[in-house]
N, C-alpha and C positions, 0 to 999 in steps of 0.2 A: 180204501187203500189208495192212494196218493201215486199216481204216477211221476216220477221222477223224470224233472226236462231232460230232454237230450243235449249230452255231452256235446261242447265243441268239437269240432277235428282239429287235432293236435298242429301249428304251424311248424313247415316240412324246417326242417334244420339249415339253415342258409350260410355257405360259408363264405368266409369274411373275406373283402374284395381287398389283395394285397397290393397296398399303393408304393413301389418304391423309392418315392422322394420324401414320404416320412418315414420309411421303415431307414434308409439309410441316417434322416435326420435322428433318429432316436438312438441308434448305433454309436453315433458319433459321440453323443449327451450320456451314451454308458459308459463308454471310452472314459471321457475326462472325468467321469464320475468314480469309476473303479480303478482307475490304472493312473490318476493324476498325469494324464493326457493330458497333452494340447493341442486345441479342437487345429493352428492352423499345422500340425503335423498329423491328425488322424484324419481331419477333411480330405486330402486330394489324393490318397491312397485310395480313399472309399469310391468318390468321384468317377478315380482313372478306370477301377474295376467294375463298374455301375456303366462307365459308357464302351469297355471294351465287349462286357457282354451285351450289350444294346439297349438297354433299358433305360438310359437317357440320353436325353437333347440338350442344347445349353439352358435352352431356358429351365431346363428339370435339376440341371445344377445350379443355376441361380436362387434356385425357389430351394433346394437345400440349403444351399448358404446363408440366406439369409435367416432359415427358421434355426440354422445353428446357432449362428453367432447371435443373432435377435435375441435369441432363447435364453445366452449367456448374458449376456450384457443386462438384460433386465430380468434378469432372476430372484433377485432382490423385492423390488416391487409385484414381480407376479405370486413368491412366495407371499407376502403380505394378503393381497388379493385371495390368492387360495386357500392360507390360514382362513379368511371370515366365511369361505364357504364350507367347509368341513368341519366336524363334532370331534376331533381329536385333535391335538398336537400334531405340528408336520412332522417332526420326529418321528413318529408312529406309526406315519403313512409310508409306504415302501416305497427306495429310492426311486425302481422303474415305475410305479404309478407316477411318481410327482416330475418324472421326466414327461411323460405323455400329458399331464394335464399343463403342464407349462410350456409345454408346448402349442396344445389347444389355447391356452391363454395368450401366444404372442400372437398366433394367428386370430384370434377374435379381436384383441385389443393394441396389436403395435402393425398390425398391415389392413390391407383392402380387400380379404378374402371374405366373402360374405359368413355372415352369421349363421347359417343353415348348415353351408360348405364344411364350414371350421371344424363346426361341431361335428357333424359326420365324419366326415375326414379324421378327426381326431378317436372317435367311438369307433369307428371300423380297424386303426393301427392298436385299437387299445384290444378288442378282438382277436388280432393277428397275434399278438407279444406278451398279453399279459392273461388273455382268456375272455368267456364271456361275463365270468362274475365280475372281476372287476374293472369289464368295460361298461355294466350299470354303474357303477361307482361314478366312473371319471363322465360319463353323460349326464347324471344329477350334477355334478361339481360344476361342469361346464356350462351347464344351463341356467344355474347361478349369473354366472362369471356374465353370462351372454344377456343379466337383464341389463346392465350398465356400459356407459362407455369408460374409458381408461380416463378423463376427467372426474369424474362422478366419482368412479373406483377412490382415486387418490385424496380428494375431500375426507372420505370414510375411513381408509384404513392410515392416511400418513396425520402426523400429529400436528398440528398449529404450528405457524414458523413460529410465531410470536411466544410459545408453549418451549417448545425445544428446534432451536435452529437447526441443529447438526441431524436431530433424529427425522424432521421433517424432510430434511436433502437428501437422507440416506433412504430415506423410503421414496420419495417421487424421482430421483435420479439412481436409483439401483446403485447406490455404493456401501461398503460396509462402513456404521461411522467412526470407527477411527482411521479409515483413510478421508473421512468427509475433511474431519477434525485438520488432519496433518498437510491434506493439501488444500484447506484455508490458512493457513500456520504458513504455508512455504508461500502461499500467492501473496496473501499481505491483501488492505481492500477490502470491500465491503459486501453485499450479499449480489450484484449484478458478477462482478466478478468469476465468484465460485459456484455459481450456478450456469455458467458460460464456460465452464473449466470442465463441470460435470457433465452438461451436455453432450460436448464432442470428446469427450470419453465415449459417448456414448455412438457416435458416428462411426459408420463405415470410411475408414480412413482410406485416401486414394494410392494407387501403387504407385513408388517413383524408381523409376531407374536411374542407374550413376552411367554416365560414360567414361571408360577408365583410360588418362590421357597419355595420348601417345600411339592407342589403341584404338578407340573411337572417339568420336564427337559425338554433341546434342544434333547438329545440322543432320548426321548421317542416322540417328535414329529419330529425328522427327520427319527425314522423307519417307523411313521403311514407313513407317506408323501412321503419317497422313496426317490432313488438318483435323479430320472427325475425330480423330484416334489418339492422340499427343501433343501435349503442349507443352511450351518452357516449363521449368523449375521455375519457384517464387523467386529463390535467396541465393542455390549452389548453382554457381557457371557449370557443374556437370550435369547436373540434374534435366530428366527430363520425366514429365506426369504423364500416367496413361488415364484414359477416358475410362470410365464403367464397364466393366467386363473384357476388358485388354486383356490379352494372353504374352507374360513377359516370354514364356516357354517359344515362342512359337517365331522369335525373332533372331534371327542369324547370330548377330552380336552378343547376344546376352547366352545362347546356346554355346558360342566358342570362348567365352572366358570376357571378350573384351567391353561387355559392359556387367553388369551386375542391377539386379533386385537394392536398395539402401533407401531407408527413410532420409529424406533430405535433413534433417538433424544432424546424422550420423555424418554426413558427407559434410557438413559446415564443421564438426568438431576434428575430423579427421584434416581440412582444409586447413582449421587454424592454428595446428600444431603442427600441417608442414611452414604457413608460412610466418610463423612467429620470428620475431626481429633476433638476430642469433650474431653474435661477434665470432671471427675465427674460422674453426676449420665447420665443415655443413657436409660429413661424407655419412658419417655413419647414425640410421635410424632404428630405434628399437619398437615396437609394440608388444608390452608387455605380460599383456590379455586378449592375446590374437580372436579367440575365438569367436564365431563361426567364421571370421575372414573379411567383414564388408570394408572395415576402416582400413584391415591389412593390406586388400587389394589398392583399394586407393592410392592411400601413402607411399607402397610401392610404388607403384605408377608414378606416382608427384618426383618420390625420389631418384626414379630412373632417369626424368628429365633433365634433375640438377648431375647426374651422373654420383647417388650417393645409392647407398646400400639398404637394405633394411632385414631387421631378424625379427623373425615374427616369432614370440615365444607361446604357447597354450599348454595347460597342464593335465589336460582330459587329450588321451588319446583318439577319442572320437570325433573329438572337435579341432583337435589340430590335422586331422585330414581331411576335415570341411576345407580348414586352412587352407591345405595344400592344394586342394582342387580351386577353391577362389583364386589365391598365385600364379596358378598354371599359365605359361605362355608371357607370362611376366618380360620385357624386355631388360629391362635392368638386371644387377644382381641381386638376390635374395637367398635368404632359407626360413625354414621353417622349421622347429627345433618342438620336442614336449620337453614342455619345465616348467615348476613352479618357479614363479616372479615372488615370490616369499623368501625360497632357499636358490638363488639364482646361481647359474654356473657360469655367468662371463664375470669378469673382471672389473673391480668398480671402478667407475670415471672412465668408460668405455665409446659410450656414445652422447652424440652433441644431440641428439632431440629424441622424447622417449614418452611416449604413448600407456596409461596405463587407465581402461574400460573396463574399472571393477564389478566382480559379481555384486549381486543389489535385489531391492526386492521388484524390480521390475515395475513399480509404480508410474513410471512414465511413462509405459506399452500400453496401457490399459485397453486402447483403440484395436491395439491387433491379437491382446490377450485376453479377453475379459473375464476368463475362468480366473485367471491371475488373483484377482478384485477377493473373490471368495475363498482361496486358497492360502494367500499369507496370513499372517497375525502378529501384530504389535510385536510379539518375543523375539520374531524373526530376525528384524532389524538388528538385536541384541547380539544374533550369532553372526553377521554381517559384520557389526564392526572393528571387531581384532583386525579380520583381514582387509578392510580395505586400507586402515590407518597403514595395516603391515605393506603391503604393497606400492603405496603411497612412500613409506620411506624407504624402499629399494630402491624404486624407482629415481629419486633424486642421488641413491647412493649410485644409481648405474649411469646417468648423466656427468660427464667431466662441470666443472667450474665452467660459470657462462652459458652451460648448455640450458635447456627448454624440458621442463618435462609437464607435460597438458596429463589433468586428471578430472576421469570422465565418469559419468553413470548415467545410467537410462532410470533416473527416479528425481521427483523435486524437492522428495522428504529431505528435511534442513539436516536431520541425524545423519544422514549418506552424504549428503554436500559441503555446505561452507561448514558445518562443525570440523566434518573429518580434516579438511585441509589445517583448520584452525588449531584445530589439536595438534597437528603435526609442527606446524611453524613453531606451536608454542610449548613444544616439549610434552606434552601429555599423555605418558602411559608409553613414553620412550626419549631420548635423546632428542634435542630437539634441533628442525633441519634447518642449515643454514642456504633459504632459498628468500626471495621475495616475489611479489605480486605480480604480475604483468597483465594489464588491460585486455581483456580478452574482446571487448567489444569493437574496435577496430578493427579486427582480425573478420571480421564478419559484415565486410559494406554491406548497406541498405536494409541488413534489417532493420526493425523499428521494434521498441517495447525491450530493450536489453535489460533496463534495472539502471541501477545506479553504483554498476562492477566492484572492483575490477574483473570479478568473477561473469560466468552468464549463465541463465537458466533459459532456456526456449520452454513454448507452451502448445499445444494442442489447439486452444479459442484462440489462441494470438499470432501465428504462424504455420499451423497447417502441419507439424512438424510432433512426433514424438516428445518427451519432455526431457529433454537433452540437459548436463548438466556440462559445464568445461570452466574447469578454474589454470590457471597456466602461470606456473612458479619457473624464474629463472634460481639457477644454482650459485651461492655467493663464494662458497668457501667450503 
């Protein structure tokens, strides 16, 4: 009779060490995942409540930040990557696993966290959140992932440029390809180009404050802020850049109204629709599309100086009391009204200069939105453009003869830009408006790379700048 070895002793049950800068990081990535969030509205809630109860430092919010947005931005390419490690369809994988493994996969392959770290780090949060069965899962996956580096990876899973352009870019720059497709189509150029487009898509974009004039200056918020901490704007006389890890929160100015958060973009489009060449009277300014308030702030301001007015119109009650808090303290006249700029209730031939920053699909955020990227789709555009054309021709009907009316969007797609304007001048799919052209590049000393107008597009690789669109039609008749 065969004595049977003896049994191991069973190892004691260990539980799972809970790291709070991935478990918030993962939180975040369900958020935008279930609730079509946006990571920079569900980030600083989590943030503020992670450091009131004490459980982080800054650097413990940095290192969430950056495993968020990281996370987003290259979602695309890590999905690739993780499809060749796994025996199923990602579809089939459960949303919250392929949040935790693409997670482990930005920290193996887009930071400097060691190999070892990543993976543990990532098998213990998978522990915490999803259990121990399938924290075996995402530790085989990950261990995969951890024989290559993010070079090597991209060879294997993205296809030949020379094979498929579009599907090659769309895989090693994390873009879906029909935005690769549309913003090669709006840059115009050859492949250095749009690979330099996708990039700083892919960048942590710097924060810039506006000084709103008459309220603050640049001088007065580049003394709060110091040499280390703030430097000029590139292109806007208001503008001023914060350094890495600036807190705009935390500066007198920007707490009392009189400067503001605005991508230096925004601030150049808002500029050159106050200072467009205008014959006549220069009293009364409209913004058509106030919402959230950064151009309404502005231009208020601009126009308090000349001693003109401005109505800021928004159609979402939610967002015309952003408005209202951005205005506050306003020295000029102003209000702030909800309306739709569709079915407007002022009087047409009202106002001499008239601001209208249609909704769009946000393609030119990509840098501060990157969930954005995966969340649109080609049809979108399609329900986009009744209204912006619509608003487009209020807008020139709410401008008197001679007046200015600037038509804006934060996207470089050609369908949201020069087509919409073009449609309208030329009667398509309504009356058509009697406005013409007005150089917009002028309006904008010293930048460089405008195009060949009259229209402007700004760019991301070429200005530092959101992808800003401004076409600026005088009214003939």
């Amino acid at each position: 009779m065969n004595e049977q070895a003896p049994r191991r002793p069973a190892k004691p049950y260990r539980r799972p060490k809970k790291d709070p800068v991935r478990i918030l990081a993962f939180e975040a990535l369900r958020a935008v995942d279930e609730r079509d969030a946006y990571a920079n509205l569900v980030l600083p809630p989590l943030l503020r409540k992670a450091r009131e109860k004490g459980d982080f430092e800054t650097r413990d919010a940095a290192l969430a930040t950056e495993l968020v947005y990281g996370t987003l931005r290259r979602q695309g390419t890590y999905d690739a990557i993780i499809s060749a490690c796994v025996d199923r369809p990602l579809r089939e994988v459960d949303p919250p696993v392929l949040d935790v493994l693409a997670l482990g996969a930005h920290q193996l392959l887009g930071t400097r966290i060691p190999t070892h770290a990543a993976v543990s780090a990532s098998v213990e949060l998978a522990r915490v959140v999803l259990g121990d069965g399938r924290a075996r899962f995402v530790n085989a996956v990950l261990r995969k992932i951890s024989r290559d580096d993010l070079d090597t990876w991209l060879e294997r899973v993205a296809p030949p440029y020379d094979e498929d352009a579009e599907d090659h870019l769309a895989v090693v720059h994390s873009h879906p390809r029909w935005v690769v497709s549309a913003l090669w189509d709006a840059l115009g150029g050859g492949r250095a180009g749009i690979e330099d487009l996708l990039e700083a898509d892919n960048e942590r974009p710097e924060v810039t404050l506006v000084a709103r004039p008459g309220r603050s200056t640049t001088d007065e918020l580049l003394d709060v802020l110091g040499e280390e901490s703030g430097l000029p704007g590139r292109w806007s006389p208001y503008a001023v850049r914060l350094a890495e890890g600036g807190e705009p929160g935390a500066i007198d100015a920007v707490r009392d109204g009189r400067a503001g958060v605005q991508d230096e973009g925004s601030q150049l489009v808002a500029v050159a629709v106050a200072n467009a060449p205008l014959d006549g009277s220069d009293t009364r300014w409209l913004d058509g599309c106030a919402g959230p308030g950064g151009k309404a702030a502005l231009m208020a301001a601009l126009a308090a100086g000349r001693g003109a007015s401005l109505l800021a119109a928004e159609k979402q009650p939610h967002r015309a009391r952003l408005v209202e808090r951005a205005l506050a303290g306003n020295p000029g006249p102003y209000q702030v009204i909800t309306a739709d700029g569709t079915r407007p209730p002022w009087v047409p031939g009202s106002f001499d200069r008239v601001l209208v920053d249609v909704p769009c699909s946000g393609l030119g955020a990509l840098r501060r939105r990157p969930e954005a990227r995966w969340r649109r789709r080609p049809e979108d555009l399609e329900s986009f453009a009744p209204l912006q054309r619509s608003l487009l021709r209020e807008a020139l009907s709410a401008v008197r003869v001679g007046g200015v009316v600037g038509y804006a969007t934060c996207s470089p797609h050609l369908a949201e830009t020069r087509v919409v304007v073009e449609d309208v001048l030329k009667g398509r799919g309504g009356p058509a408006a009697e406005a013409e052209w007005i150089d917009a590049r002028p309006l904008m000393p010293g930048v460089p790379a405008l195009g060949d107008g009259p229209d402007v597009q700004l760019w991301p690789h070429l200005h530092g700048t959101d992808a800003m669109y401004l076409a600026l039609l005088r009214r003939t008749a």
